[in-house]
N, C-alpha and C positions, 0 to 999 in steps of 0.2 A: 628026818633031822635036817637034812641040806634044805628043803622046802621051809620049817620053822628057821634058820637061820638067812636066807633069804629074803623072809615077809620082816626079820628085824632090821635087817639091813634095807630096806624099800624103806620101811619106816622112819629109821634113822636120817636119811636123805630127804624126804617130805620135812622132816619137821627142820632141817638143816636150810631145804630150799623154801618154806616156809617163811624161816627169820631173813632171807634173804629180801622177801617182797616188803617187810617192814625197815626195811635202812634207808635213812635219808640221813641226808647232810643239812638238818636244821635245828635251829637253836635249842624246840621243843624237846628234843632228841637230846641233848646236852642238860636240862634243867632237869628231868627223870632219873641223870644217874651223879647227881650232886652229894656230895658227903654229907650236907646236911638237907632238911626240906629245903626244895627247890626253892622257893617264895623265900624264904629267909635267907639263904645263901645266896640268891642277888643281891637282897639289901644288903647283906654287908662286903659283895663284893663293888669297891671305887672303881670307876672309869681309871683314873690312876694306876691301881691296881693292874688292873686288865691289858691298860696299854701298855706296861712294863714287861709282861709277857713277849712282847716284839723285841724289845733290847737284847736278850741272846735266846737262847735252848733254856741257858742252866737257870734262869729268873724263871722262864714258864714251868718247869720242871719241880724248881723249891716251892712252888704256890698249889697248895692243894686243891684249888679251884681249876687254877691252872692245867695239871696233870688228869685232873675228870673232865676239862672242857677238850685235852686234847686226845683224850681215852676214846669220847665220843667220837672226835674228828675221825679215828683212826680206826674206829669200828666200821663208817661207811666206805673205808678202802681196803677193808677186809685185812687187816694188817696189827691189829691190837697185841698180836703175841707180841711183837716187838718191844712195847713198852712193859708190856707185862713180865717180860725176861727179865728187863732193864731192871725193875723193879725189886722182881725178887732176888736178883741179884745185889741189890743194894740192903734188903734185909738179910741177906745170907751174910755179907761183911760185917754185921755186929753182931753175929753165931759165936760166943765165949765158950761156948761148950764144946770142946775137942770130940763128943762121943755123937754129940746130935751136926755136929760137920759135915761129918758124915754119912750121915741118911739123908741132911738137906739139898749135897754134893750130889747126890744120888737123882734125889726128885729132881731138882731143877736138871740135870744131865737128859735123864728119860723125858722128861716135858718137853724140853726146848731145843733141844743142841741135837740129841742121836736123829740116828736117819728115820726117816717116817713118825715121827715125834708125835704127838697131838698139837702142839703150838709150836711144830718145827718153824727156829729163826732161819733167815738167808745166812748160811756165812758159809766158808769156804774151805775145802774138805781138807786142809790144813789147817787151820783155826780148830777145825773140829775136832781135829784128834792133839793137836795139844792139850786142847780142854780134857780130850778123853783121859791123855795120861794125868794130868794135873789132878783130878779127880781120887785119881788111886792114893795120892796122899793129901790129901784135901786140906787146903788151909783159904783165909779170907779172901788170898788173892787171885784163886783158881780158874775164877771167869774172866779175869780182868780183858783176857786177849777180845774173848766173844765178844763182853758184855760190851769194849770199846769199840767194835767193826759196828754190832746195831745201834751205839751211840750215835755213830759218825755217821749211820746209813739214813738214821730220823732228824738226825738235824739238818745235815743238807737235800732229804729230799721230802720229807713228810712236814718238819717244821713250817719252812718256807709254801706248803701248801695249807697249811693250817692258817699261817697267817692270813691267805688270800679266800681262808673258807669262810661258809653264809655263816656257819656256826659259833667261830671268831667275830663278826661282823656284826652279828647280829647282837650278839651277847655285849660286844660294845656298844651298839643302839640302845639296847635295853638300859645298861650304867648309865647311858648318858639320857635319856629318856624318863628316868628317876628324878632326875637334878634338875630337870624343867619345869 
């Protein structure tokens, strides 16, 4: 039994350090996981568009191009739960249903927040247990403490590197590259 839970565990890690060898920080990388076909959701994403992403967080964030180009960024610094908390924590605040609050309250807790989580965020083991109590009566604003520490933690440190990545950069070339 120890020996079969072992070779899963070996395994798990290979195919873990496997997707490790496939991460780059290039555009190609960015056009693979587009909302829509890659080729079509450049065209209609504008240089305009793209460059407005620079103006704050919350422009790149309302632009669903936006939030998949910087999903990518965020996957070659090995840091994606971040946005992905963020995320569902933004779908969790238009939960109308007082009965499914609660089981959402739940998942995102065990995903993201408790300790050794599978997409445990950085926050701060005060942060974490206000969440924890907040949870026991769960309403829209439960995450607000969390979800605002990995706000503040991507915009000042993961944003500003976003802006300065090949995959930003590139995807700007390519807008402008269209128009020529």
């Amino acid at each position: 039994m120890a020996t079969l839970l072992m070779l899963n565990r070996n395994r798990g890690m290979r195919t873990r350090l496997g997707c490790l060898s496939h991460k780059s920080d290039s555009c190609s990388d960015f056009t693979a996981i587009l909302p829509d076909k890659p080729n079509r959701a450049l065209k209609r994403l504008s240089t305009e568009e793209a460059t407005r992403w620079a103006d704050s967080f919350d422009v790149l964030l309302s632009h669903k191009y936006g939030v998949a180009a910087f999903r990518a960024f965020l996957k070659t610094e090995f840091s994606e739960e971040n946005l992905e908390f963020w995320l569902a924590c933004e779908e969790f605040k238009k939960t109308r249903s007082t009965a499914k609050l609660a089981s959402k309250a739940q998942r995102i807790f065990e995903e993201f927040i408790d300790v050794q989580a599978p997409r445990e965020v950085n926050i701060d083991f005060q942060t974490r247990e206000v969440t924890r109590r907040n949870i026991q009566d769960p309403s829209p604003s439960c995450f607000d403490q969390a979800q605002g520490k990995i706000y503040s933690l991507m915009e000042k440190d993961s944003y500003p590197r976003f802006l300065r990545s090949k995959i930003y950069t590139d995807l700007l070339s390519q807008t402008q590259r269209r128009l020529s």
